[in-house]
N, C-alpha and C positions, 0 to 999 in steps of 0.2 A: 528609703523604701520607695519614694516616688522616683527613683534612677530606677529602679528594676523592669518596668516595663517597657522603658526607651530600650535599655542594654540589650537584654530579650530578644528584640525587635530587629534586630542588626547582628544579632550571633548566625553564621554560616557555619555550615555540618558539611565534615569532608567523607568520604568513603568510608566505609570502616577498616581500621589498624591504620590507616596511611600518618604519613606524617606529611610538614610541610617540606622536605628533606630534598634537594635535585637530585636526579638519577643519577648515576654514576656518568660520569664524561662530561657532563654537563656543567654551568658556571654555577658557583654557590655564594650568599650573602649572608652575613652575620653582621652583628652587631653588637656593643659593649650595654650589658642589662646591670642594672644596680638591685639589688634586696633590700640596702642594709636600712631603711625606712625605720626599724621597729618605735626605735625610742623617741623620734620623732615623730613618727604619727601618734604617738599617746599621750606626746606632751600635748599636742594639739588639740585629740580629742579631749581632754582635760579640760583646755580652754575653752571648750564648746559646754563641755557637764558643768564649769561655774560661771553660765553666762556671759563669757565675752563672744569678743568679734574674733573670727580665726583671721591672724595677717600673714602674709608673705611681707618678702622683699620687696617684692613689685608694687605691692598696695601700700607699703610706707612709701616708696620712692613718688610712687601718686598723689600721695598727699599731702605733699610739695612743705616737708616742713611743718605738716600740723597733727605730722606722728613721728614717730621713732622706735629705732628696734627696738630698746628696750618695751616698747608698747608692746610686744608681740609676747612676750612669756611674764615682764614683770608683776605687771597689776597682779598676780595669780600665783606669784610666789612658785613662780616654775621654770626653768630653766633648759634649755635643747638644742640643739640643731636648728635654726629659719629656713623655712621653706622657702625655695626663689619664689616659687610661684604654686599654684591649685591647679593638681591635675583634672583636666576635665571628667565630667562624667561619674567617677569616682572617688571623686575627693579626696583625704590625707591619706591613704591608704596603706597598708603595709601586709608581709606575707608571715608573718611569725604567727605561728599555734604552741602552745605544748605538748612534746612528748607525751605519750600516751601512756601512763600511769606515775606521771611526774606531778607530787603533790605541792612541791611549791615553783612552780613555775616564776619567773624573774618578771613577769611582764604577761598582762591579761591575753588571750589571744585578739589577734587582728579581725577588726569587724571581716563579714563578707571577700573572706580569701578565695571562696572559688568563682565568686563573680568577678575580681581583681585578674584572678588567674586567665579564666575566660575571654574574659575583653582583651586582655593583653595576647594570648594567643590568635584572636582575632584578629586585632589590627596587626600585630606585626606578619601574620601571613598573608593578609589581603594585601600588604604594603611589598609582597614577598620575595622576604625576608626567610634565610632558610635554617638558621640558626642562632642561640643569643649566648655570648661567651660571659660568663659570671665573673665581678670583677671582686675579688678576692686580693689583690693588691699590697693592702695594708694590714693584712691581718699574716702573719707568719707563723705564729702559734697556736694554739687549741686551750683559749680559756672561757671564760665565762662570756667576756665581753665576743668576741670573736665569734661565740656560737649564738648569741643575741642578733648581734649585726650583720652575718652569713653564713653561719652554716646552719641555724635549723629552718632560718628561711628558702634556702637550695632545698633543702627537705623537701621543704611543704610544698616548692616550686615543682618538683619532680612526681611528689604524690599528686596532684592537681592535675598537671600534664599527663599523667600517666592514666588516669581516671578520665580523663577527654578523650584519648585516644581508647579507649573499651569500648568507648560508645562513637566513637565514628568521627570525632571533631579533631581536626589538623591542630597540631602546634608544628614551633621551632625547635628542632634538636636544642639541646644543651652542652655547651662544655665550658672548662673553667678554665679562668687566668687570675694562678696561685701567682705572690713571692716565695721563693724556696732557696734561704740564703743559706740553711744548712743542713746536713742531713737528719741531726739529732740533737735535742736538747742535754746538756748534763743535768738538768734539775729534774729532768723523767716527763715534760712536757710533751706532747705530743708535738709532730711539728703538721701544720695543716694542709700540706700537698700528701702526706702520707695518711691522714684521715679522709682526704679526697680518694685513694686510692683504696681504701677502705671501707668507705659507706657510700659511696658513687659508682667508680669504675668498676670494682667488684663485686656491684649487691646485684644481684642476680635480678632483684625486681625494677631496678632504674637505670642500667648498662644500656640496654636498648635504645633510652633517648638520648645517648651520649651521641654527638656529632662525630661521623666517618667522613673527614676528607674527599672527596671524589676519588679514586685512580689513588692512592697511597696504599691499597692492598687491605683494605678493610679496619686498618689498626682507628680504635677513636684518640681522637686529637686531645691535646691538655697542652694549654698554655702557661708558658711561665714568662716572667717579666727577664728583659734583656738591658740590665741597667747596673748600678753597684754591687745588687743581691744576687743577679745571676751567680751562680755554680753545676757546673758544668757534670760535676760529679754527681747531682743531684738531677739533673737531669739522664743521667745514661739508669740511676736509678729506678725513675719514674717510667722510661721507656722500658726497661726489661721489667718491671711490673711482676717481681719476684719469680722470674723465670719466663714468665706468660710470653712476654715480646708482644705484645697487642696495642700499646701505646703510640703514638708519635708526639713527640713533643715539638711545639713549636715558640721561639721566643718570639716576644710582641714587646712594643715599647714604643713612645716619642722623641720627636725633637732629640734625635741622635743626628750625626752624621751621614755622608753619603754610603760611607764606606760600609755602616753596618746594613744599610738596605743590599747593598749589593752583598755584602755576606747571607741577605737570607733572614734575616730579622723584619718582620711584620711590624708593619704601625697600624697602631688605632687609632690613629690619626694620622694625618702629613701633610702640613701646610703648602700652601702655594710657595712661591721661590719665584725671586725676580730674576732678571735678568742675569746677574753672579752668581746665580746656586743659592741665596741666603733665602732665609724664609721671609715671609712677610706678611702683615696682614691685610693690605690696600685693595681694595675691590672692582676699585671708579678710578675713571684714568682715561686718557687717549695714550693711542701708541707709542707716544715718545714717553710718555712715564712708566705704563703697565706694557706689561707678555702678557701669553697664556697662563696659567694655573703654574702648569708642570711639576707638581706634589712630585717626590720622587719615589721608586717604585720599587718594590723587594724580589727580588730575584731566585728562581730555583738552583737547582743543583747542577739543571743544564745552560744554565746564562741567561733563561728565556725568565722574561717576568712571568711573577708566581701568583702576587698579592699588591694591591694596590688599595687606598682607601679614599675614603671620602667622610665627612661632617656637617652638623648644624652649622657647626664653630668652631672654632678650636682659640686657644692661647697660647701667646709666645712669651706673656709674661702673666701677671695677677689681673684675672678677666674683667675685675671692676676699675681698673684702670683707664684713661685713656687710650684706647686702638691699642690697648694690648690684647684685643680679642677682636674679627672682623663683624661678628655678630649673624644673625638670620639672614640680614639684609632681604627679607620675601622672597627669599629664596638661590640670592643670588650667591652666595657661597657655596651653595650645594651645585649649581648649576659651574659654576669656574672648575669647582675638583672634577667634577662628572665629564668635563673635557676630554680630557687625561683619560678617565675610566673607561670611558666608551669608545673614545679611539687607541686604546690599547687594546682592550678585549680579554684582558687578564683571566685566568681559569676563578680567580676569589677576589671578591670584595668584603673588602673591612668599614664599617658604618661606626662612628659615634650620635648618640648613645641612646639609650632611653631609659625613662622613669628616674634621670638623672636631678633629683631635686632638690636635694641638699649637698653641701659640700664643704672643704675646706677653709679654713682660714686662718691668717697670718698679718704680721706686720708690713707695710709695706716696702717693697724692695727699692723704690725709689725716694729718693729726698726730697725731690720736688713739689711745691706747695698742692699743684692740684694729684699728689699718689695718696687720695683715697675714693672710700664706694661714690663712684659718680652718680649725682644726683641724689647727693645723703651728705652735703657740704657743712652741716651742724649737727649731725645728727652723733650723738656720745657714743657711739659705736663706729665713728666712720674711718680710722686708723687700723679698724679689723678687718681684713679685705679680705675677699672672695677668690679663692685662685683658679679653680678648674670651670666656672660655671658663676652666672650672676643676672640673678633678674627674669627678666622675660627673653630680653633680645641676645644677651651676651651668652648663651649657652650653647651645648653642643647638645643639649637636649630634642627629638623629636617628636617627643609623646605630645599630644593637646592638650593645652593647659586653660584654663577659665580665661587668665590676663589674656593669652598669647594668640587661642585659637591653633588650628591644627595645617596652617599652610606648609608647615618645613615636608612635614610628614607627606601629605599630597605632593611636594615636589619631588620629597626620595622615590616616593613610590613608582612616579611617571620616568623620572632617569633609573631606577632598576628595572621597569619593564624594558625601557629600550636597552640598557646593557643586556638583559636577558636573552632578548631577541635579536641582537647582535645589528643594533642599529644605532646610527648617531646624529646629531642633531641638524646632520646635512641631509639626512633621508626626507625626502617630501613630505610624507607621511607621519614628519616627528615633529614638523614645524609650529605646530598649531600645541602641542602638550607641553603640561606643566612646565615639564625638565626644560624647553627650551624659546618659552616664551622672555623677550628680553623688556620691554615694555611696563611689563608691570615689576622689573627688578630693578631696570637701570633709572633709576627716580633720584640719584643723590648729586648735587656737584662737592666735588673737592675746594674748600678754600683757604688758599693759603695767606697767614699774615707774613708780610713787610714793611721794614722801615729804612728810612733813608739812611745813608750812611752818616749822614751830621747830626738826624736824629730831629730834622726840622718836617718829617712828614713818615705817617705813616699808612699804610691801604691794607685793602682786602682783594683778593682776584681770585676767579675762578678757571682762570685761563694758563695754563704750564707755559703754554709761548713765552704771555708778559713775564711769569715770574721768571725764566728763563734771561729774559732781555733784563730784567730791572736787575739781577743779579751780576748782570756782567756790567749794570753802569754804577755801580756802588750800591746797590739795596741789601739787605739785610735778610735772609729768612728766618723768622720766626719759629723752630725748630717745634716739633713735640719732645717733651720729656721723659714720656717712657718708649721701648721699644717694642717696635712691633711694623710702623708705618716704611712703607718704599715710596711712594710717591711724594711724601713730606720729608725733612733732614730730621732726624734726631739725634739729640743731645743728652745722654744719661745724667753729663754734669751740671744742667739746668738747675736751682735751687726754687724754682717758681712757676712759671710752665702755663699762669694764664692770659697768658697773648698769645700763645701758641696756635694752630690750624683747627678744624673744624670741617663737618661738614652740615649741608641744608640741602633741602628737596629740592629737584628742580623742576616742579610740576606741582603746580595750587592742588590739584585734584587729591593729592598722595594721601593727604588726612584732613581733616576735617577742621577748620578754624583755622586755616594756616595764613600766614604773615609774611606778605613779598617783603622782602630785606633789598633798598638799594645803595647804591656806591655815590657819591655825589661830591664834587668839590667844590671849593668856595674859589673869589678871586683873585685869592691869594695864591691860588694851585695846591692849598692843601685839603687833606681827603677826609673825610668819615663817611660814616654809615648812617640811613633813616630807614625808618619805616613810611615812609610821605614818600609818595613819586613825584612830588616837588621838589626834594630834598632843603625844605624850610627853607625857599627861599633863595635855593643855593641851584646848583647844575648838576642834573642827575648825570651819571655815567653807567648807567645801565643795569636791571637787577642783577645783584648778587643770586639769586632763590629763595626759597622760601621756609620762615621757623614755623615751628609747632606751636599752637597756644601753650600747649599743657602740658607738664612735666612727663616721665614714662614710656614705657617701652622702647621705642626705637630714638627716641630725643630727652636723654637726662639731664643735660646741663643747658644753665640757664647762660643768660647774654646778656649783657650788660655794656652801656656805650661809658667810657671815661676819656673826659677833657685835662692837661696839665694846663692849667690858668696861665701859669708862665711863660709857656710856649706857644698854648692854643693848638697842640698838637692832641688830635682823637685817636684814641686807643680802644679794645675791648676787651672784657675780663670774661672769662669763663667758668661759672660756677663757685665765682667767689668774687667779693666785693672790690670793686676797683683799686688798684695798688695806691700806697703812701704816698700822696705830692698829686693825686688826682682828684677828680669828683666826679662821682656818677651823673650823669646826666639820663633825667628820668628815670624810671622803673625797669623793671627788666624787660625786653624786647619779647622775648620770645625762648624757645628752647630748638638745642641744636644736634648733632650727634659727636 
């Protein structure tokens, strides 16, 4: 209740009827919206009606070890979904109500849905955003769970919206991205692209907020996935719309090929791509390791790009892995795709995501000791890994979040005006905004481990040059284990993974308690790491940069210096206890990314 007069305070009223919608000819934005909140916001609220603390992800990862997921529903004999993180402003929030004259509803209605609804149509048009495509994904059939998790939330998301515009407050069109793997069930199920075309596209009172394409001739858009379930048939279906022809179907999907962009298939995401065409996740870099962005781009019917995207994040494998997701970095991932978008000039932009808060999870797909939730290295849960989304930082989430604060967001917003306005980050005029300030993004060094080829020495460098030169005189790089990284090697068949690369701030200012890390040899010529600009005694070789105190958000894993008594040879471990035949020497240093 004490949120309602902040909210209030910051709701803008648009003309009356208008929508947030671009005029026909003009460029359009969407964005990937989630609903399916319900049964996790009530496990939540639960925990709040028997007295606990409500956790996220993020608030275990915080506290470095002196919680655990299971903290988060067990004490309470409850069970759900983990929030990555608390949305601002609004809290666990969800949009499920009951049907109206439905006596046993499955689930209580959601606190405050039209304030949920409001604010959300608020900031994504201020941010503007001219559309939010419903991701419906995983749901193919029409049962109980399905209409819990999305479809009587799209409901209420429509009644809501549709009640804002009566009274004169802009929202985002709507349209949905169904799977539609078949036309019909034999068991008599309904299938849920054909209950989309049945209580959406042709309910006479919610058709209107369905999103029209610019120039496609008025038909409203319906997405469907362009992946194993695609069918083709079911597609020519949903376009003729039982005669109507009012439809245009468009496939969307990730992490395909080049081929399918240039056929015409839409991403909701689309990674950068080095140098080969591969994808990548690497951010930080000089020229000889990093290009531009150059996400690859989907193509109309006349050769000319149609559709281009951009993200918070994205993953190229399970995002609580290591740099198998690039993360927020303050912005600078939105600001690398935005390259691409703004100097192409594309008629549509595709955004991930928002209200993206829960997600996924699975085994890990790598073998390697450090493939689980980073920065969760004990914790009984940490072999259940996160795959679309993890945390504060690893998300492709843009909503404000309590942990995270609302910077991604302010950055979309400043590179859609300037895509809007058909300006890019070379225009005088664009130097100074969010989109293309570099300063407060490019804060990270890359470092990569090395060891000697005998195995009598091994370093740290921040530099591609040396690692480049020490590579060609017998050194060793220290690969990452999972995939995702270009400026690092990776090796999928690594079974261990923590001596592998890293990276540190390279600016004390970035956060707050932060720890110069430097390089230092002895005179023997071999190398470790201190936190002493003395290096105990030994010869500094100049800082590496700088760790975090503290566990969270942008730095989960911890650092650790390990000596082999044998050798005398310094190692470091990341996020897990020094290997067999070593010892940790002191505590842990600091935290890294």
């Amino acid at each position: 209740a004490m949120l309602v007069p902040l909210i209030l305070a910051l709701l803008v009223a648009a003309p009356a009827g208008t929508s947030a919608g671009s005029p026909p000819g003009s460029k359009s934005v969407g964005i990937l919206y989630e609903v399916w909140h319900s049964e996790a916001a009530y496990a939540m609220a639960q925990v709040k009606a028997k007295g606990g603390k409500q956790l996220t992800t993020e608030r275990v990862i915080q506290s470095d070890g002196n919680l655990t997921l299971n903290d988060v529903y067990g004490p309470y004999g409850l069970s759900g979904d983990i929030w990555n993180v608390e949305p601002e402003e609004l809290g666990f929030y969800c949009l499920y109500t009951k049907r109206p004259g439905d006596p046993a509803p499955p689930l209580p209605d959601c606190a405050n849905v039209s304030l949920v609804a409001r604010r959300h149509a608020d900031l994504l048009v201020k941010a503007g955003f001219d559309y939010v495509a419903i991701d419906v994904t995983n749901w193919p059939q029409v049962n109980s769970a399905t209409d819990i998790a999305v479809l009587r939330p799209l409901e209420v998301l429509f009644e809501e919206w549709g009640k804002l515009r009566q009274i004169g407050v802009a929202t985002p069109d709507i349209a949905v991205w169904t799977v539609s793997p078949v036309a019909s069930y034999p068991d008599g199920h309904n299938t849920t692209w054909h209950w989309m075309l049945d209580n959406i596209y042709n309910n006479e009172s919610r058709q209107d907020l369905v999103w029209k394409r610019p120039n496609n001739g008025g038909k409203r858009v319906f997405f469907v996935t362009d992946n194993s379930n695609h069918n083709a048939t079911v597609d020519a279906m949903i376009a003729a719309n039982g005669g109507r022809d009012d439809i245009e179907v468009l496939r969307m999907w990730a992490l395909f090929g080049h081929d399918s962009y240039q056929a015409g298939s839409w991403g909701f995401f689309s990674p950068c791509t080095g140098p080969d065409g591969s994808y990548t996740t690497s951010m930080i870099g000089d020229s000889s390791v990093l290009g531009d962005c150059n996400q690859y781009q989907s193509l109309g019917a006349d050769g000319k790009v149609l559709e281009v995207s951009s993200s918070g994040a994205y993953m190229l494998s399970q995002s609580s892995l290591p740099f198998a997701n690039p993360g927020h970095m303050r912005g600078l991932t939105l600001q690398r795709l935005f390259q691409s978008v703004l100097s192409t000039g594309a008629a549509n932009l595709f955004m991930s995501s928002f209200n993206e808060h829960i997600g996924g999870r699975q085994p890990p797909a790598s073998q390697a000791a450090v493939a689980f939730n980073m920065g969760l290295p004990n914790d009984p849960q940490k072999d259940s890994v996160w795959v679309d989304t993890y945390a504060s930082e690893f998300s492709r989430d843009l909503e404000p979040t309590v942990e995270g604060g609302g910077r991604a967001l302010d950055v979309a917003a400043s590179c859609i005006s300037l895509y809007k306005s058909d300006q890019t980050c070379d225009s005088p005029e664009a130097n100074a905004t969010a989109c293309c300030t570099t300063e407060d993004k490019q804060i990270w060094n890359n470092v990569w481990s090395l060891r000697r080829g005998d195995g009598g020495d091994r370093l740290l460098t921040i530099h591609s040059a040396e690692r480049r030169a020490l590579t060609t005189q017998g050194w060793k790089e220290a690969c990452n284990a999972i995939n995702g990284p270009s400026v690092f090697c990776v090796d999928p068949s690594i079974t261990d993974g923590r001596d592998g690369p890293f990276l540190v701030y390279n600016d004390p200012s970035a956060m707050v308690n932060s720890l110069p890390l430097y390089r230092c040899v002895t005179a023997a010529t071999t190398h470790f790491f201190s936190l002493d600009s003395q290096c105990e005694g030994d010869t500094s070789e100049g800082i590496i940069g700088y760790l975090s105190g503290s566990r969270g958000l942008e730095t989960l894993r911890a650092l650790r210096r390990c000596l082999d008594p044998s050798t005398g040879v310094h190692s470091h471990a990341l996020d897990l206890p020094c290997p067999t035949g070593t010892q940790q020497e002191g505590g842990v240093l600091g935290f890294v990314r």
